[in-house]
N, C-alpha and C positions, 0 to 999 in steps of 0.2 A: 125515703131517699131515692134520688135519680140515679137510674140506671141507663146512662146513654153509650154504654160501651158494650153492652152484652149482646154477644153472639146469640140470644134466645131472643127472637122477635120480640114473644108475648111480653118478656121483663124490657124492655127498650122503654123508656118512661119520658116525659118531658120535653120540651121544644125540640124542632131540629137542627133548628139554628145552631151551629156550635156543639154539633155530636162528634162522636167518633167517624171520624170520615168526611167531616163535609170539607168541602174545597172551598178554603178561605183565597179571595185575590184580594188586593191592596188595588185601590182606585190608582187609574195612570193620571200623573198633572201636567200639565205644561206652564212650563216662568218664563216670560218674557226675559230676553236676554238685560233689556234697561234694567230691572230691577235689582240684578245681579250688580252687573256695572255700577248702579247708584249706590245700592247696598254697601258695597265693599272701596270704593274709592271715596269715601266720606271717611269724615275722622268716627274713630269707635265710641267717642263719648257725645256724637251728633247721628250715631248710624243709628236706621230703623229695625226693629226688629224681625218685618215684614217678610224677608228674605229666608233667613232663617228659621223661621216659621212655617214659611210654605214648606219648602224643603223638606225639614224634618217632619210634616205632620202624614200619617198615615191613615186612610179611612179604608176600612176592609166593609168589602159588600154584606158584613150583617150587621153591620152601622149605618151602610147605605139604605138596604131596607129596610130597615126602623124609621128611617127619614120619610122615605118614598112612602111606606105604612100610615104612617101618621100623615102623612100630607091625603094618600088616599082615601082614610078613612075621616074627614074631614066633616063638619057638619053640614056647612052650606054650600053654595054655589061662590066662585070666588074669581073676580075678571082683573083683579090687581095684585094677584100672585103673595097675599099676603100669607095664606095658608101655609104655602113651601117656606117663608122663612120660620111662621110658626113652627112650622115641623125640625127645622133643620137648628133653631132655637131651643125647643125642649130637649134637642137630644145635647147641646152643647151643657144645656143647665144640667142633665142628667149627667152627664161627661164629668161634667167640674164639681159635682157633689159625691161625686165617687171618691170610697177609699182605697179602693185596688190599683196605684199606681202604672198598671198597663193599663185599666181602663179610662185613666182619668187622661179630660184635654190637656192638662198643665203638664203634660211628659215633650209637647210641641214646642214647648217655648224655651227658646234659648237659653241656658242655663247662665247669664251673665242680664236677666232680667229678672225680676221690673229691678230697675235703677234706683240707688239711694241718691238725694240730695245729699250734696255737699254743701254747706255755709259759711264758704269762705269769708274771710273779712274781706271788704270791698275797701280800695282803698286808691285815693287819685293819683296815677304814675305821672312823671315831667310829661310826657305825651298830651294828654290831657289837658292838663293845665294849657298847653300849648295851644289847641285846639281852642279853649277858653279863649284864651288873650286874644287870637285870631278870629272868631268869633265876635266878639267883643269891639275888636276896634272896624270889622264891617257891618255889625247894629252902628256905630256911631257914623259912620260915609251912611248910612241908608236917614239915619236921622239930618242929616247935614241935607243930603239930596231933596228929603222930605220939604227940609226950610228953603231949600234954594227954589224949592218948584214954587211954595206957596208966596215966594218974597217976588218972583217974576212970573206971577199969573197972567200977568197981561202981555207979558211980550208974547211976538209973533209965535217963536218955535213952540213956545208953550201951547198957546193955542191950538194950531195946526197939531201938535201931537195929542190934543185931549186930555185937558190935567185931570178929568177922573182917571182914563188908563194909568196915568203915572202915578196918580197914587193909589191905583191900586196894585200895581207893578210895585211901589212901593213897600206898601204891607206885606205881599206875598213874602219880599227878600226878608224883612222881618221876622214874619213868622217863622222863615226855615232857618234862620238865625236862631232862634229862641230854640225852636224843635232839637237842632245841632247844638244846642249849649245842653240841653234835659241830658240829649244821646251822650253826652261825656261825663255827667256829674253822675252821682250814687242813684241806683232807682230805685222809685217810692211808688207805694201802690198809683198817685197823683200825675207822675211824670211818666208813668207806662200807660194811664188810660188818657195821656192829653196826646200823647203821641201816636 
């Protein structure tokens, strides 16, 4: 058994990290003021956790040199800093497989995380629909324009303006026709990877 509290040198056993006496500090952080500001002036069911996170996470200097340990005890030579995240990795994995609740990283994280989905019925409000019909009847002026360019190819204005540009001026208003019709109907795994 360790004995890291005894007054008798010779029985004093075990690391010293974390004996009787040592002088634990808590690492200082600095947060950007934005982060705050963004964090909390967003709605809470769109807010990042990021914030509260920093905040509350505390790293005391014999976490820190476990980190710095490991990174300096490192096997190679290393010019892209991969070591220190290795280092600073192992102890997060070690952290999060702990079952001593002060030692574990998951004491950091916001107690209103991780987030359950909700699955709501989705379902089209008059809005929408609206958006639809308006939609709808500007694909039909973009098809109407389509025929009017290709019905007066030869006139002058048409010319001078380039009937490839206008039909592809064309398409374009189409396409973000189409794209604004997916954004208002139900989405499908289809209409989130076309858009």
């Amino acid at each position: 058994e360790t004995d890291r509290c005894s007054a008798i040198k010779i029985d004093l056993r075990g690391d010293e990290l974390g004996s009787c006496g040592y002088q634990v500090q808590t690492l200082g952080k600095l947060i950007a003021n934005s982060v705050k500001k963004d964090s909390l002036e967003s709605y809470e069911v769109l807010r990042s956790p990021a914030y509260e996170t920093l905040r509350n996470i505390q790293i005391n200097d014999i976490e820190v040199s476990y980190m710095l340990e490991s990174w300096a005890n490192a096997k190679s030579a290393d010019s892209t800093g991969y070591h220190a995240r290795e280092a600073v990795c192992s102890w997060l994995a070690a952290s999060s497989n702990s079952t001593d609740k002060a030692n574990s990283i998951k004491r950091f994280i916001p107690n209103t995380y991780p987030r359950e989905f909700s699955s709501d019925v989705w379902s089209l409000k008059w809005y929408n629909w609206v958006a639809i019909a308006l939609r709808s009847i500007v694909i039909g002026v973009v098809f109407f324009a389509y025929a009017a360019i290709r019905y007066y190819k030869d006139a002058k204005t048409i010319k001078l303006a380039q009937r490839e540009f206008l039909d592809l001026c064309s398409l374009g208003y189409l396409m973000v026709c189409i794209a604004a019709i997916l954004c208002a109907t139900m989405p499908t795994d289809i209409s989130c990877s076309a858009i």
